[in-house]
PAZA-397590 format. One line per 4 residues: number of its first residue (from 1); their letters; for each residue x, y, z of C-alpha. Coordinates in nm, 4 decimals. Each point is the difference from the previous one (the first is absolute). Layout:
NUM = A = X Y Z  ...
This chain:
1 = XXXX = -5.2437 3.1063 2.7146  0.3435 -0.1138 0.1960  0.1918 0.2782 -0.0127  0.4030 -0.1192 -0.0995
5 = XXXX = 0.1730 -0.0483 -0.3562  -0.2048 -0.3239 -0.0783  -0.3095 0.1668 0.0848  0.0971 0.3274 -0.2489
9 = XXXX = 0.0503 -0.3065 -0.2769  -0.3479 -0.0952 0.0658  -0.1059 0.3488 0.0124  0.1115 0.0407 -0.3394
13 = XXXX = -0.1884 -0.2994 -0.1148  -0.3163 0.1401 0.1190  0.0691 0.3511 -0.1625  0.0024 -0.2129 -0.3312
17 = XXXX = -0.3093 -0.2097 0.0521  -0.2249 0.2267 0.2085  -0.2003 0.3245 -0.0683  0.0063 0.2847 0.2270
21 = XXXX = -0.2153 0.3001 0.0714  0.2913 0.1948 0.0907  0.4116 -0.0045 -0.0901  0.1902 0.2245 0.1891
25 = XXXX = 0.3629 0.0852 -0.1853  0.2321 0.0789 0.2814  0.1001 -0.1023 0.3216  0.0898 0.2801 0.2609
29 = XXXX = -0.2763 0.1093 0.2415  -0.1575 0.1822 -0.2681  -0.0712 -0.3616 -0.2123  -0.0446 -0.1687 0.3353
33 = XXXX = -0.3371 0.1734 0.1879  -0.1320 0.0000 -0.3772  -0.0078 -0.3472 -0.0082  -0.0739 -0.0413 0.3485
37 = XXXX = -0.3085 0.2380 -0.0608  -0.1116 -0.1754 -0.2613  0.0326 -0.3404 0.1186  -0.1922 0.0782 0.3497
41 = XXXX = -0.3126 0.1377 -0.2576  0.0350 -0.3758 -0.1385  0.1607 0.1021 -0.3124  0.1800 -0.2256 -0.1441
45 = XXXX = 0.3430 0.1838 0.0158  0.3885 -0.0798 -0.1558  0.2808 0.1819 0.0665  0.3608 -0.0101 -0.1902
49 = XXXX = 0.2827 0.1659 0.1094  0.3067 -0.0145 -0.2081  0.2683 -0.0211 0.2510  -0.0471 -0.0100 0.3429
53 = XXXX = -0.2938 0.1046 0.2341  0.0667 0.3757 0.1480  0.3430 -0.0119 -0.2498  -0.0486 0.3135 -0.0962
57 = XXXX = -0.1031 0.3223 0.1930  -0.1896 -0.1999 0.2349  0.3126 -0.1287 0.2203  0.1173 0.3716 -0.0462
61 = XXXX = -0.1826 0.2185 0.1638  0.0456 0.1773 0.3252  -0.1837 -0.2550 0.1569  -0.2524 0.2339 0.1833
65 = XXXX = -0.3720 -0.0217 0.0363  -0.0930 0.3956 0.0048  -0.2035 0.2048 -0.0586  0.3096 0.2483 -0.1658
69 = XXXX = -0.0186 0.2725 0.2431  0.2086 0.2502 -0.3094  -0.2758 -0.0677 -0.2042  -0.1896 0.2677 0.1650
73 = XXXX = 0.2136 0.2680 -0.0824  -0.0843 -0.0770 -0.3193  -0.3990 -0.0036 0.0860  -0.0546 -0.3201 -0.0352
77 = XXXX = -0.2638 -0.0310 0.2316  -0.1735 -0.3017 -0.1674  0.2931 -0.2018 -0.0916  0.1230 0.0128 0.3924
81 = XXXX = -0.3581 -0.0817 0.0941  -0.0523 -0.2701 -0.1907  0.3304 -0.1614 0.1381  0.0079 0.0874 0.3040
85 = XXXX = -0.3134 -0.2390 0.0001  0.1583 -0.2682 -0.1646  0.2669 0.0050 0.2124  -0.2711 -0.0643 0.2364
89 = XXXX = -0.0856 -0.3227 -0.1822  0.3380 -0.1247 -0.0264  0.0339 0.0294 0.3590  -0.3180 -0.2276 0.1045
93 = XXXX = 0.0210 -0.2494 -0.3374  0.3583 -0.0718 0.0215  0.1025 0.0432 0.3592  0.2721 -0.2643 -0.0065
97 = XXXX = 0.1771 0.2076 -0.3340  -0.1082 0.3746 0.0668  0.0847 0.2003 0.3401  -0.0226 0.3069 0.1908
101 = XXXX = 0.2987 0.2050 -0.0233  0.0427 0.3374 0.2216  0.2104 0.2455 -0.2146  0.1823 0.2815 0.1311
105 = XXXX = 0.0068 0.2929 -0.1462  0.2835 0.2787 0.1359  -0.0367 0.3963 -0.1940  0.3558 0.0461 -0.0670
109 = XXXX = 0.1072 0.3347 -0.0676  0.1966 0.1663 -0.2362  0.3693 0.1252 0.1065  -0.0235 0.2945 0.0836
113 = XXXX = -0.3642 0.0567 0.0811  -0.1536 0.2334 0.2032  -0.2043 -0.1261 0.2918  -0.3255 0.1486 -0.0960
117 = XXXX = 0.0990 -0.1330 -0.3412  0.0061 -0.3847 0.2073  -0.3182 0.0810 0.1750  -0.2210 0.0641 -0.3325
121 = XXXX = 0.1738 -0.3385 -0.1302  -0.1726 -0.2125 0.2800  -0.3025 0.1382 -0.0314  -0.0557 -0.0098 -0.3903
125 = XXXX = 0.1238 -0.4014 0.1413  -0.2359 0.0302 0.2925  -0.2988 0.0725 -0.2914  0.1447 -0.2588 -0.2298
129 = XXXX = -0.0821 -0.2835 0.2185  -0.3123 0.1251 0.1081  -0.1130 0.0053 -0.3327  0.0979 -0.3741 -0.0189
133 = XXXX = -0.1348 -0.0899 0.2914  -0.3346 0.1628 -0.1140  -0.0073 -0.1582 -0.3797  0.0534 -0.3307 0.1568
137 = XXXX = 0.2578 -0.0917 0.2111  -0.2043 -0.0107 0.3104  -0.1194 -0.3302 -0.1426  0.3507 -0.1738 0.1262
141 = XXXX = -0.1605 0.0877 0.3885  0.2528 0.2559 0.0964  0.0508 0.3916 -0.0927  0.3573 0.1364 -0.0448
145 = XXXX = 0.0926 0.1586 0.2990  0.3212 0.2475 0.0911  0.2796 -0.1480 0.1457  0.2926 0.1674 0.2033
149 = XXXX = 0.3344 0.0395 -0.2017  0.2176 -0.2157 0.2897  -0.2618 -0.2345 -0.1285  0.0465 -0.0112 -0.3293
153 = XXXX = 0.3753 0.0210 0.0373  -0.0520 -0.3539 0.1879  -0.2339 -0.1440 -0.2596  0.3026 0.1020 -0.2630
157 = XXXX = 0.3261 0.0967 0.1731  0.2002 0.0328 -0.2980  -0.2144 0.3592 -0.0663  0.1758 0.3156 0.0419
161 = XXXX = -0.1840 0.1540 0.3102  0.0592 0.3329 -0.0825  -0.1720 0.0317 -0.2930  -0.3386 -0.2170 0.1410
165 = XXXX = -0.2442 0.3083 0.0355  -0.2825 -0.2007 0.0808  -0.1222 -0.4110 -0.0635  -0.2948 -0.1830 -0.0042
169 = XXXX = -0.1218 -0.3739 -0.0503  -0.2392 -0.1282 -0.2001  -0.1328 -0.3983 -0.1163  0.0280 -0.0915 -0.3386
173 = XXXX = 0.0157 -0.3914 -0.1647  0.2849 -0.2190 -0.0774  -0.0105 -0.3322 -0.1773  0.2886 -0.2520 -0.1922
177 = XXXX = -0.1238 0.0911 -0.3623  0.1173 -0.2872 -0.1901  -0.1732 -0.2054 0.2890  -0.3032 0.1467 -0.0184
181 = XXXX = -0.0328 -0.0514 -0.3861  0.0386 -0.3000 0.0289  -0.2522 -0.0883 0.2865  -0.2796 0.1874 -0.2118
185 = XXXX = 0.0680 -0.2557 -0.3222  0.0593 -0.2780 0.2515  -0.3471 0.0922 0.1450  -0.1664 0.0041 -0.3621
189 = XXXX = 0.1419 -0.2898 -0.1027  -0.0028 -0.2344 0.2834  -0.3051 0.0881 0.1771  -0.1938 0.1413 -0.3144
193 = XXXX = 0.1012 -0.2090 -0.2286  0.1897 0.1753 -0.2596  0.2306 -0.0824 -0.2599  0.3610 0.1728 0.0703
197 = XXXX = 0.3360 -0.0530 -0.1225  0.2939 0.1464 -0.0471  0.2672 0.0807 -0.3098  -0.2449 -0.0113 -0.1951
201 = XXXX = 0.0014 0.2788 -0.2679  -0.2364 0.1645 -0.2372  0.1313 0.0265 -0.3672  -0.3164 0.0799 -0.1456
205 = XXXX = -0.4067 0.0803 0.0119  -0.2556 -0.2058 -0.1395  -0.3279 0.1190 -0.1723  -0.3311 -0.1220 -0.0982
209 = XXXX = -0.2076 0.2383 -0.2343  0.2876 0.2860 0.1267  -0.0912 -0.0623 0.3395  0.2767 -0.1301 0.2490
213 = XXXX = -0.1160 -0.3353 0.1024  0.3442 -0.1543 0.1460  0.4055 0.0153 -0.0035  0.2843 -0.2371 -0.1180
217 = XXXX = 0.1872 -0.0470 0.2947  0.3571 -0.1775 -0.0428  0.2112 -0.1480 0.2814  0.3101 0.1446 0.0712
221 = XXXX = 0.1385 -0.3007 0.1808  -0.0884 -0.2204 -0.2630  -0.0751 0.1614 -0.3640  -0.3496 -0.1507 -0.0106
225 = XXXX = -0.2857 0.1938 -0.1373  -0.3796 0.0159 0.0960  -0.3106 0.1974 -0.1273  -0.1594 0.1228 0.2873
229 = XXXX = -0.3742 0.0498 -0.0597  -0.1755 0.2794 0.1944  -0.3284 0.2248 -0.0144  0.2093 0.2802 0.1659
233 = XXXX = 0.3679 0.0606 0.0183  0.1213 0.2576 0.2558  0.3513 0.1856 -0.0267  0.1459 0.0559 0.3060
237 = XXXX = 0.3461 -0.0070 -0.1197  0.0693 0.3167 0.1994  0.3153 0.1524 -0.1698  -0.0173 -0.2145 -0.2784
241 = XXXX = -0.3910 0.0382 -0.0481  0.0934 0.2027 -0.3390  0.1887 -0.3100 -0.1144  -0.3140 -0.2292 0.0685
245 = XXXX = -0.1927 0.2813 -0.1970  0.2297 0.0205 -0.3080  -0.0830 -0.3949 -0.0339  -0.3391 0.0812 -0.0474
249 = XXXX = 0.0250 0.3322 -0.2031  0.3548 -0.0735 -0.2302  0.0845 0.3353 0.1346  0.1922 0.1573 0.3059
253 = XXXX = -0.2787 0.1384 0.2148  0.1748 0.2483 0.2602  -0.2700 0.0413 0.2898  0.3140 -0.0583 0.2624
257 = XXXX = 0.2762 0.2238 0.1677  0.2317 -0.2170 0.1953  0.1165 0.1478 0.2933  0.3646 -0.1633 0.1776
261 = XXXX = 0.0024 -0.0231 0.3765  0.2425 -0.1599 0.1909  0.1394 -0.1165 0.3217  0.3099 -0.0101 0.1669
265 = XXXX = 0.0098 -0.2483 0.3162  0.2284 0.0609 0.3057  0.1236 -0.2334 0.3022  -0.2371 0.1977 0.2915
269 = XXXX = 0.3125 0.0292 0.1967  0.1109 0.2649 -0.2437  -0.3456 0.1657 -0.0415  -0.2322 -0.0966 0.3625
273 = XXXX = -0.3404 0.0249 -0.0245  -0.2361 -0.1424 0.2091  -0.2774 0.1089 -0.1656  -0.0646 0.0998 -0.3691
277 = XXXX = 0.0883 0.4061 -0.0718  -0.0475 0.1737 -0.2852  0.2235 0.2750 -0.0710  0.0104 0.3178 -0.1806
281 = XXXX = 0.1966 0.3242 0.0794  -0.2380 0.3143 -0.0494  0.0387 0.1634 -0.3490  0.1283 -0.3031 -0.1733
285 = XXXX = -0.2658 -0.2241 -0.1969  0.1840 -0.3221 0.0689  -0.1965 -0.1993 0.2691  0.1382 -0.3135 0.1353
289 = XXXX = -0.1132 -0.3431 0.2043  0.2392 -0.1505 0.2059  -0.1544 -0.3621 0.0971  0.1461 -0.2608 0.2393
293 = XXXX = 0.0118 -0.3737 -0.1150  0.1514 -0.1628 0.2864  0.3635 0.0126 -0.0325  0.0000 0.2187 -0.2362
297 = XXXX = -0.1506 0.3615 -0.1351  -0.1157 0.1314 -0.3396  -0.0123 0.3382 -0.1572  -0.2374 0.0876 -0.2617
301 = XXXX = -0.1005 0.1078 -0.2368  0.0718 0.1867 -0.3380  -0.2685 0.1461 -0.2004  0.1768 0.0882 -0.3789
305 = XXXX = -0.1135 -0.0421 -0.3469  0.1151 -0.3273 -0.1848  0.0840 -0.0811 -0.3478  0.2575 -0.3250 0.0001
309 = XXXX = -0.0789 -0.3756 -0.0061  -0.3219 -0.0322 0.1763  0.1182 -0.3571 0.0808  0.3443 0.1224 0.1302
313 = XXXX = -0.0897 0.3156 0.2724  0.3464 0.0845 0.1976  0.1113 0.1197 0.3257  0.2750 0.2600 -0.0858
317 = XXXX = 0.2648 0.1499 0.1321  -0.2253 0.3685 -0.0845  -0.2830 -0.1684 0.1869  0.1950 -0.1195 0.3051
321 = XXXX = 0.1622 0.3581 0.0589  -0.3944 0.1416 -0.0340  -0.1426 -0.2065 0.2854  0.3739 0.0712 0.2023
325 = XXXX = -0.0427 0.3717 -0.0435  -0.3283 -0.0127 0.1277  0.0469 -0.2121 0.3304  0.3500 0.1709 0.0535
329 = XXXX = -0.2007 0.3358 0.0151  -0.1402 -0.1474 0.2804  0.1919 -0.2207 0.1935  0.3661 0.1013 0.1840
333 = XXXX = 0.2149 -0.2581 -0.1214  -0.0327 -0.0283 -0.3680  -0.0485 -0.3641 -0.1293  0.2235 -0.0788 -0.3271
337 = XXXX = -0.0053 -0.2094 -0.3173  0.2298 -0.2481 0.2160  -0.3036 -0.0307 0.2160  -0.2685 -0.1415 -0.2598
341 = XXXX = -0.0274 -0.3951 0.0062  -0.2420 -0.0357 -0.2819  -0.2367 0.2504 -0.2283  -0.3198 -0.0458 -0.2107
345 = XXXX = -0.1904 0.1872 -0.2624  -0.3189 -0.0081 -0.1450  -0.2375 0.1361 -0.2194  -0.3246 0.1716 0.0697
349 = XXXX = -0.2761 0.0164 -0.3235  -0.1348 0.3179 0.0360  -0.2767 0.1217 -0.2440  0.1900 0.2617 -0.2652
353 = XXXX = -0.3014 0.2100 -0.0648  0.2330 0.2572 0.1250  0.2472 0.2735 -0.1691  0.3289 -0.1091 -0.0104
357 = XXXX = 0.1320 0.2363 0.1964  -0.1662 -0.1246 0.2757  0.2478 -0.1173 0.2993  -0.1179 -0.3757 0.0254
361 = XXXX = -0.0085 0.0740 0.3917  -0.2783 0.2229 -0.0538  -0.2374 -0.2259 -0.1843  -0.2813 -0.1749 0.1086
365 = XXXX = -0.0005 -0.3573 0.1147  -0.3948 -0.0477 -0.1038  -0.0540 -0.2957 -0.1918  -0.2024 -0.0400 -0.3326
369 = XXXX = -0.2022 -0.2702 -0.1748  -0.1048 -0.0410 -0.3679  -0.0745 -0.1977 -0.2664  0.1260 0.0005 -0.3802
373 = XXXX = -0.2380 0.0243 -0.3095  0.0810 -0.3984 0.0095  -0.0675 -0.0837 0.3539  0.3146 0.0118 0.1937
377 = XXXX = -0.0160 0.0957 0.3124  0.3078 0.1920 0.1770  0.0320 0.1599 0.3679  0.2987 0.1873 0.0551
381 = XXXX = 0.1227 0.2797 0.2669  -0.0829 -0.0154 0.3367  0.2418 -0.1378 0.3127  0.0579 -0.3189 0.1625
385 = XXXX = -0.3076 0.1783 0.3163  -0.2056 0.0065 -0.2483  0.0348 -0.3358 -0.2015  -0.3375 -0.1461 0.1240
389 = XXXX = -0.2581 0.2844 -0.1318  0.1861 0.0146 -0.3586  -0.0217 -0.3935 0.0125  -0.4032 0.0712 0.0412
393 = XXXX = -0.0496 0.2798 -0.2286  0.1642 -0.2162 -0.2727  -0.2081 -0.2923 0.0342  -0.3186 0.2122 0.0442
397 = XXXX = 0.1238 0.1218 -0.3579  0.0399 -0.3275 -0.1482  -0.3461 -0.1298 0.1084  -0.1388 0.2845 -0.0717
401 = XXXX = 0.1473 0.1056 -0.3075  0.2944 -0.2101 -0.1003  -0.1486 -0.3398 -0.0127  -0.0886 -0.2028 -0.3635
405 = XXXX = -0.3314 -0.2009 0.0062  0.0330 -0.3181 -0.0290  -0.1384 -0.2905 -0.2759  -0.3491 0.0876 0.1545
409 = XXXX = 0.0456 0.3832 0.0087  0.0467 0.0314 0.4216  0.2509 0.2140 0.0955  0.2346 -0.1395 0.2899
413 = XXXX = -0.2353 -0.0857 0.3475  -0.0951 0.3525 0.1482  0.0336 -0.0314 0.3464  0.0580 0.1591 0.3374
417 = XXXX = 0.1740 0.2889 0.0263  0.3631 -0.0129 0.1027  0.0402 -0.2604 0.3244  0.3663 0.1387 0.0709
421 = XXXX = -0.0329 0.2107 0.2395  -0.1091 -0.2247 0.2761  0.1991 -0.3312 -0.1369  0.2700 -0.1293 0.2375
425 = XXXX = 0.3635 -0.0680 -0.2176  0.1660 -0.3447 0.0114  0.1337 -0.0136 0.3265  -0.1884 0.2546 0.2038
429 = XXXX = -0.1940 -0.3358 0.1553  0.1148 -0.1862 0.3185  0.2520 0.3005 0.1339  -0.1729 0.0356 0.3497
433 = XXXX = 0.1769 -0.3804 0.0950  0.2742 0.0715 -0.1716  0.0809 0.3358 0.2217  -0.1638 -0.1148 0.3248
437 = XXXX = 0.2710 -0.0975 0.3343  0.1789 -0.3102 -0.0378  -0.0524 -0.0270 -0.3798  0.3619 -0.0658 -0.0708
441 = XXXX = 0.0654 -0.2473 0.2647  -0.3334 -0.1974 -0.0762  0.1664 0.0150 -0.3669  0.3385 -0.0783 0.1162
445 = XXXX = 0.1988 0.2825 -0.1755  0.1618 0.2906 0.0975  -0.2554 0.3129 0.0327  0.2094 0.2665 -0.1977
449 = XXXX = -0.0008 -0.2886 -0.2765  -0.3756 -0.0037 0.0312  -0.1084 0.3363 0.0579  0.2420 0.0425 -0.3062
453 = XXXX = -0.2110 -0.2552 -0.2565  -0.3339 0.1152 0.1793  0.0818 0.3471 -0.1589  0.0867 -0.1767 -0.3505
457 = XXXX = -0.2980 -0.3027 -0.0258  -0.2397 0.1142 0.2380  -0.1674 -0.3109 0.1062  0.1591 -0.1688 -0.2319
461 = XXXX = 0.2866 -0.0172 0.2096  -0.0680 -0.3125 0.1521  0.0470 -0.1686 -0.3385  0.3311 0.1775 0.0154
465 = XXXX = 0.1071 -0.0749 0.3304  -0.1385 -0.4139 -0.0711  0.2449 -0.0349 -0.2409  0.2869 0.0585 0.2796
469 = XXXX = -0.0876 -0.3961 0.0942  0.1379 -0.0902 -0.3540  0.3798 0.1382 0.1296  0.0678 0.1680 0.2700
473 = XXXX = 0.2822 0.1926 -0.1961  -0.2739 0.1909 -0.2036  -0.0476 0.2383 0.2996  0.3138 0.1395 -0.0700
477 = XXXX = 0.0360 0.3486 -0.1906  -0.0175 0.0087 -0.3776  0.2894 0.2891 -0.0164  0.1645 0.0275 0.3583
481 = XXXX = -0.0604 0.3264 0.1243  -0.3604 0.0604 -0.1393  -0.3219 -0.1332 0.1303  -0.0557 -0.2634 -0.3011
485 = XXXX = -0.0052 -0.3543 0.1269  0.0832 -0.3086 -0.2226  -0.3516 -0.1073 0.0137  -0.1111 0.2026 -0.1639
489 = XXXX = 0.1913 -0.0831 -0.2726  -0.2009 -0.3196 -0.0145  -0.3548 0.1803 0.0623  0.0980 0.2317 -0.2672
493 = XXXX = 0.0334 -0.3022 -0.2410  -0.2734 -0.2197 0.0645  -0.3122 0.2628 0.0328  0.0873 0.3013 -0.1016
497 = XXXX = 0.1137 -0.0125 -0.3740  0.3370 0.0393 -0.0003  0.1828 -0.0449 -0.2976  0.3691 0.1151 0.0292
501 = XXXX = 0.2701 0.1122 0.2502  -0.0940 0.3464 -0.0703  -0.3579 -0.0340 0.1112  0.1295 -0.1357 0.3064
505 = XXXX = 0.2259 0.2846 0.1551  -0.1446 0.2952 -0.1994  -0.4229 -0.0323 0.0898  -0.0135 -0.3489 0.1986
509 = XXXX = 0.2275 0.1464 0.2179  0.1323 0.3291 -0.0177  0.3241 -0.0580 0.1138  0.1813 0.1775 -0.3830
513 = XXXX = -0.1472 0.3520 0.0921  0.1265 -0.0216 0.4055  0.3325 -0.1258 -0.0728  0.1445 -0.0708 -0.3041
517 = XXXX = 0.3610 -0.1064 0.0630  -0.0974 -0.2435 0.3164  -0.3030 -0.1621 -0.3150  0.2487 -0.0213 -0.2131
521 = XXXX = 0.2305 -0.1905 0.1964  -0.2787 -0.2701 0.1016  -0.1285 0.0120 -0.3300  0.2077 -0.3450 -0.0986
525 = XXXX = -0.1891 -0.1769 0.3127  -0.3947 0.1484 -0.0602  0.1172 -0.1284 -0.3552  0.0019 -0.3552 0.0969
529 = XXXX = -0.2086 -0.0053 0.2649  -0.3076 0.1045 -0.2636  0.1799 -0.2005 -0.2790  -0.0519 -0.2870 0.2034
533 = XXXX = -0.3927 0.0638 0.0694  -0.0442 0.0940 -0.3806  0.1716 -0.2753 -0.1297  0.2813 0.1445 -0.1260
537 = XXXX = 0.3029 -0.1427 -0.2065  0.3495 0.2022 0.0313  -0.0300 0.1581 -0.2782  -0.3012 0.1689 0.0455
541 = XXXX = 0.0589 0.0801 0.3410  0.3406 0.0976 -0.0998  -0.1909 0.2356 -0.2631  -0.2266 0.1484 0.2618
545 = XXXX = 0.2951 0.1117 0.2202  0.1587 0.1333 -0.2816  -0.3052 0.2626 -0.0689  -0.0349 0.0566 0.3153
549 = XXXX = 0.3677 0.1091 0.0681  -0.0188 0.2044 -0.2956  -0.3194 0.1888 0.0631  0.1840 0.0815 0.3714
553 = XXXX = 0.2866 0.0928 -0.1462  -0.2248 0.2504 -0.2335  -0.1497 0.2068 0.2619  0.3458 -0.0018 0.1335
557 = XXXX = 0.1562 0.1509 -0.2736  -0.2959 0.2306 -0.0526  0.0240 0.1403 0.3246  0.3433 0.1214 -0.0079
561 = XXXX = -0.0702 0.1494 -0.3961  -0.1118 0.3402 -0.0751  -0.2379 -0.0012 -0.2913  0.0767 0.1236 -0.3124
565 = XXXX = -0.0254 0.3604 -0.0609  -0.3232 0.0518 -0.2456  0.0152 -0.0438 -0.3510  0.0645 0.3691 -0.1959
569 = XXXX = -0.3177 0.1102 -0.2127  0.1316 -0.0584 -0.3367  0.1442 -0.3240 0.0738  -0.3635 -0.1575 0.0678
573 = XX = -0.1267 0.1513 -0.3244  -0.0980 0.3324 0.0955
């Protein structure tokens, strides 16, 4: 299918005229290996997502491929296993989106401590990352190993020497998560042939003989309405899976506890980093990541129980003191409110088969897969690592088990088992060239601006770098001071779906989350520049700034807001 805002119009045409084996409800990553699972068994697979791809918690996240080295405190042994082997996976099938990334991690002592006290804190570390190393984290190629504390004072200088008892480094996974969503639908849909599209939101379930065989699907962008026919549906709404179930039960299933993390992000001159750390002072539960992203540095993440607008998660003024207090434990010169350029939030759908009084923090991040009395089948839990073995189990469920026969009385094509775990992602092709000597001169552009797309499109960057011969002006940055260029503004329209300004500097790019106030100010600019490959008229383009501007200003706001204090008992009926 051609992947831009004509080809989601024909997209939507198919979902009306065609039957499918599978449809997939939701697009985060999630939504997006289901589909791509199914579709490389040659199912044939849909997938609707009612606002944007990776919208939701998907362009959220800490943006780490780990294994979740504080899992095992928990003994979790399986959980880290299993993805500290997919972020094996991720490493050799998407190369061009998923990297190594050494992490340092410093044992900070308590004030005050004694230094017997600092020497049984490195080793209970010392054991820690042995244990990870051991579950799985040799698979990366490299053991932790015990680094000096001049060292680690170079890989962070901003840490407050005296306190370092001991440090160590250890390899762990990052990847762009919004990117990476979107490469694993791109690769279904493109090179597997299934049918994706966008804004496109389930209102309801459809049933033959009580069975689900389908969903009416209505356009956001444009009001119209199609019957989707299917011998399977899978919800993989993630937080919102409850609302997909409620359309087929008239009730309000609640299977999910929605947990808020968020993110505060930092110019790196303020917080330098040269590597990833993570950061905890001994005694206190709060653990922290502090990631470089060029320029700039986040801070994450939270880990708190959630109970607001699922569609409307916030970066407070509570949360933004949390991650402070926890890196200015650490660090001798304290980094402020002033400091933060831009925040995000998100919201993880962890299974509540839990007591309430459960700290969110200490719950499982396993994943779960079942099917209703009438079919439905839903996968929740589990973490971004992990996203490509809940994608399987699900659609090993719906062949399986979830799957209506058809006229003749077949169930949907049994085949092969899952072919994920050896399947390259759109992109991962052609990056030898690409990153060999004199690639950017035989290219004629600048090799920052290439290594830069190379890291975004894989080796799909020479499509990127092709459309430079259209204007040379197009090599210029999207928002000055970030690593965006104008171009791909234009590859962003024409194959890879996008449908309004806020697609473009919130997942395309991710220029909203590094640096709000310098987005906003070019917002006016990637406005018309996209208006102008979309086709459109001032007033919509005019419209689009206007939501965007408003949703900035939003997280603004939010950040400088302390929530409300918490409802008393009788005033929420007892």
């Amino acid at each position: 299918m051609t992947f831009s805002v004509a080809g989601r119009l024909a997209a939507i045409d198919r979902l009306e005229r065609d039957e499918y084996d599978v449809l997939v409800v939701g697009g985060g990553i999630t939504g997006a290996g289901v589909a791509l699972d199914a579709a490389s068994r040659g199912l044939r697979t849909a997938l609707v997502e009612r606002d944007d791809f990776a919208s939701g918690t998907s362009s959220k996240s800490s943006k780490l491929v780990h294994g979740g080295i504080r899992y095992l405190r928990h003994r979790e042994f399986g959980l880290v296993h299993e993805a500290l082997r997919e972020r094996q996976r991720l490493l050799d099938n998407a190369p061009h989106l998923v990297e190594p990334l050494p992490f340092l991690f410093p044992v900070i002592a308590p004030e005050g401590s004694s230094k017997r006290a600092s020497r049984t804190l490195a080793r209970v570390a010392v054991a820690g990352l042995w244990l990870y190393d051991a579950v799985g984290g040799w698979r990366i190629g490299k053991l932790h190993k015990k680094i000096s504390i001049d060292e680690a004072v170079a890989h962070m200088p901003a840490l407050d020497r005296d306190r370092v008892t001991g440090a160590f480094v250890y390899l762990d996974g990052r990847t762009d998560d919004a990117r990476l969503t979107l490469a694993i639908i791109k690769t279904a849909a493109i090179e597997l042939g299934a049918t994706v599209a966008n804004y496109t939101c389930v209102t309801g379930v459809t049933r033959v003989d009580g069975r689900v065989n389908g969903a009416t699907v209505v356009d956001t962008r444009t009001g119209r309405t199609v019957d989707v026919r299917a011998r399977v549906v899978v919800n993989a709404a993630g937080v919102w899976s409850d609302e997909v179930r409620g359309l087929e039960q008239g009730d309000h299933p609640s299977s999910i506890r929605p947990a808020k993390g968020v993110h505060i992000t930092v110019p790196a001159e303020r917080l330098p980093v040269d590597i990833a750390a993570i950061l905890q002072v001994t005694g206190d539960d709060r653990v922290v990541f502090v990631v470089p992203w060029g320029e700039h540095v986040y801070v994450g993440t939270t880990d708190t129980d959630y109970t607001g607008d699922l569609d409307d998660p916030v970066c407070n003024r509570d949360d933004v003191q949390h991650l402070l207090e926890v890196v200015n434990a650490c660090v001798k010169d304290p980094i402020t409110e002033a400091d933060v350029v831009s925040t995000w939030a998100g919201l993880r759908p962890l299974v509540s088969d839990v007591h309430a009084s459960e700290k969110t923090a200490d719950l499982s991040r396993k994943h779960r897969v079942f099917t209703s009395e009438g079919g439905l089948v839903t996968v929740t839990g589990g973490k971004l690592t992990t996203y490509r073995q809940m994608a399987a189990d699900a659609v090993d469920l719906a062949v399986e088990g979830g799957a209506a026969p058809d006229a003749r009385g077949r169930h949907a094509r049994r085949t092969r088992r899952s072919r994920t775990a050896k399947l390259p992602i759109h992109g991962a092709a052609g990056l030898a060239p690409l990153r060999a000597a004199g690639a950017a001169e035989r290219l004629g552009v600048d090799p920052g601006k290439l290594a830069h797309l190379v890291g975004r499109y894989g080796g799909h960057a020479r499509s990127v770098v092709a459309l430079l011969d259209e204007d040379a002006s197009l090599a210029d940055p999207l928002v000055p001071g970030l690593p965006y260029l104008r171009v791909e503004a234009v590859y962003a329209a024409r194959f890879e779906m996008t449908v309004t300004l806020d697609d473009l500097l919130s997942r395309r790019t991710r220029a909203l989350i590094l640096d709000r106030a310098a987005t906003v100010a070019a917002a006016p600019a990637a406005a018309a520049l996209l208006g102008t490959e979309l086709g459109w008229d001032a007033e919509t383009q005019a419209q689009e700034l206007e939501a965007f501007l408003a949703l900035a200003e939003h997280e603004r706001e939010a950040q400088h807001t302390m929530p409300a204090p918490p409802a008393p008992v009788d005033a929420v009926g007892g």
